[in-house]
C-alpha positions as CSV (number, residue, x, y, z in Angstrom):
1,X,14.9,10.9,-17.6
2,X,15.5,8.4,-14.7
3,X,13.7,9.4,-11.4
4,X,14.4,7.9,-8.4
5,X,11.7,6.7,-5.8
6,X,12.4,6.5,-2.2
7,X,10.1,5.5,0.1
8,X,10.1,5.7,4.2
9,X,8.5,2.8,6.2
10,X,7.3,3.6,9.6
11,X,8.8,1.2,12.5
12,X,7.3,-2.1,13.3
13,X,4.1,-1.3,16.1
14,X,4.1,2.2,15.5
15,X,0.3,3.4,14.6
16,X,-1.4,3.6,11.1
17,X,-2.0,8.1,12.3
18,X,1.0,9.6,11.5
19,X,1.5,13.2,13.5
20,X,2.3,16.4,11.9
21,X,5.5,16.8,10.7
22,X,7.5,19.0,13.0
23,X,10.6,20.4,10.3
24,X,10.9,19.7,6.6
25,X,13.7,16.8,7.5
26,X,10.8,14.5,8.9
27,X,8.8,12.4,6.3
28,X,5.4,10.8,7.1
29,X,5.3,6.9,6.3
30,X,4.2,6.4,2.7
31,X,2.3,3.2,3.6
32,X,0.3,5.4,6.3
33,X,-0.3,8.6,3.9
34,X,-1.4,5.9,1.0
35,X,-3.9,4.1,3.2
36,X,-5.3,7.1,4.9
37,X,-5.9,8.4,1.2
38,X,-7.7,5.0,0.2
39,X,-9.8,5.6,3.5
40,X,-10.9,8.8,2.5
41,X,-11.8,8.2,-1.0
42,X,-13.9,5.1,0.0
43,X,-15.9,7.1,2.6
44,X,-16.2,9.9,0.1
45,X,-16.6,7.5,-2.9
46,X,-18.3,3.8,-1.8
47,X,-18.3,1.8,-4.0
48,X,-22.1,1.4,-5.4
49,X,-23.9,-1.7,-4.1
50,X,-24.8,-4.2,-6.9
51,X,-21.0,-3.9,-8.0
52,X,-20.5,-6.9,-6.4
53,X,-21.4,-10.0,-3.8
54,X,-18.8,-8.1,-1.7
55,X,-18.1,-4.4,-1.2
56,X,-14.6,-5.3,0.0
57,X,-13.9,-7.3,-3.2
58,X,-14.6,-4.4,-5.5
59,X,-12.5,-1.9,-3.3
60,X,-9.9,-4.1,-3.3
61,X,-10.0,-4.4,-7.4
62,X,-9.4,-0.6,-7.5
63,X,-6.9,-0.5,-5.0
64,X,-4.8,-3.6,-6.8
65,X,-5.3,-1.6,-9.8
66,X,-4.4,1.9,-8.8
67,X,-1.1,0.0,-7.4
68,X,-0.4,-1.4,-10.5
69,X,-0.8,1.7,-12.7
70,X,1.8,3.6,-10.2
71,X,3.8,0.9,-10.1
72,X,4.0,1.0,-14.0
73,X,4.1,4.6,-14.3
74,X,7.1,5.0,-11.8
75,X,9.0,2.3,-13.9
76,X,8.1,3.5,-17.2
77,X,11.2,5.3,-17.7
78,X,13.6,2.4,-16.5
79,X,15.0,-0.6,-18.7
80,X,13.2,-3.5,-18.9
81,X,15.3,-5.8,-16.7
82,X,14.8,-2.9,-14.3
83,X,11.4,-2.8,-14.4
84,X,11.0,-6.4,-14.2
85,X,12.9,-6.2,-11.0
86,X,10.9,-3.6,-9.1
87,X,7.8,-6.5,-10.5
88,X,9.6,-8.7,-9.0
89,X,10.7,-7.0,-5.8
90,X,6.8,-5.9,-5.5
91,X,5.9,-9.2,-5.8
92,X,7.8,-11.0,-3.4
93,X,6.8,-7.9,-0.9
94,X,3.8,-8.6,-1.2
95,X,3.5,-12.8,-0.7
96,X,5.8,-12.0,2.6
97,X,3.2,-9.3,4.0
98,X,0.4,-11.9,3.0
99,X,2.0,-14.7,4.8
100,X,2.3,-12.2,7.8
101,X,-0.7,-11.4,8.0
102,X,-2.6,-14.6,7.7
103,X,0.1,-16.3,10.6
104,X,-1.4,-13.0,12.6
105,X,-5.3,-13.8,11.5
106,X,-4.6,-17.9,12.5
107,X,-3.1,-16.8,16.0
108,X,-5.8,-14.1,16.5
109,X,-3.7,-11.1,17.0
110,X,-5.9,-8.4,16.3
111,X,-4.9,-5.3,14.6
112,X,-2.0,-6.8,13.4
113,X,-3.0,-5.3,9.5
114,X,-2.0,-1.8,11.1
115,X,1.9,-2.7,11.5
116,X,4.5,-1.9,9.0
């Protein structure tokens, strides 16, 4: 069975706090729900010291690879050439938001990780 994933993106410059939904039609952004739930977990679960050099590093491992293990389990039921497309497609995402965000970090805009 073939499910099909749809994900909202809040507008450019709006905040990472999403407000309450007002009716059913309104959807938080999945971005902002996803990192508010990585906060959460980190401050209830830190990563233990000793881990590694960086705390940041070993946070990031687990985020990459809770990514990768939805990623794979929301394509699992797709073709292959599908699934290597949504790799693809998550891929290229990604390089684009990396290249954003370091233009942002070299011009010193500050908070610019909080934008969609």
């Amino acid at each position: 069975m073939n499910r099909a994933v749809r994900i909202n993106i809040c507008a450019e410059g709006e905040t990472a706090v999403m407000p309450e939904l007002q009716n059913e039609q309104e959807r938080p952004c999945l971005h902002c729900t996803m990192m508010e739930v990585i906060d959460e977990f980190f401050a209830e679960y830190p990563t233990p010291l000793g881990e590694s050099d960086k705390v940041d590093t070993a946070e990031a491992d687990e985020v990459i690879d809770a990514v990768a293990k939805i990623v794979a389990e929301l394509t699992s039921r797709h073709d292959a050439a599908i699934r290597q497309q949504l790799i693809e497609q998550l891929v290229h995402e990604i390089m684009k938001y990396d290249d954003e965000f370091r233009r942002e970090d070299a011009m010193g805009v500050v908070g610019s990780h909080s934008r969609h």
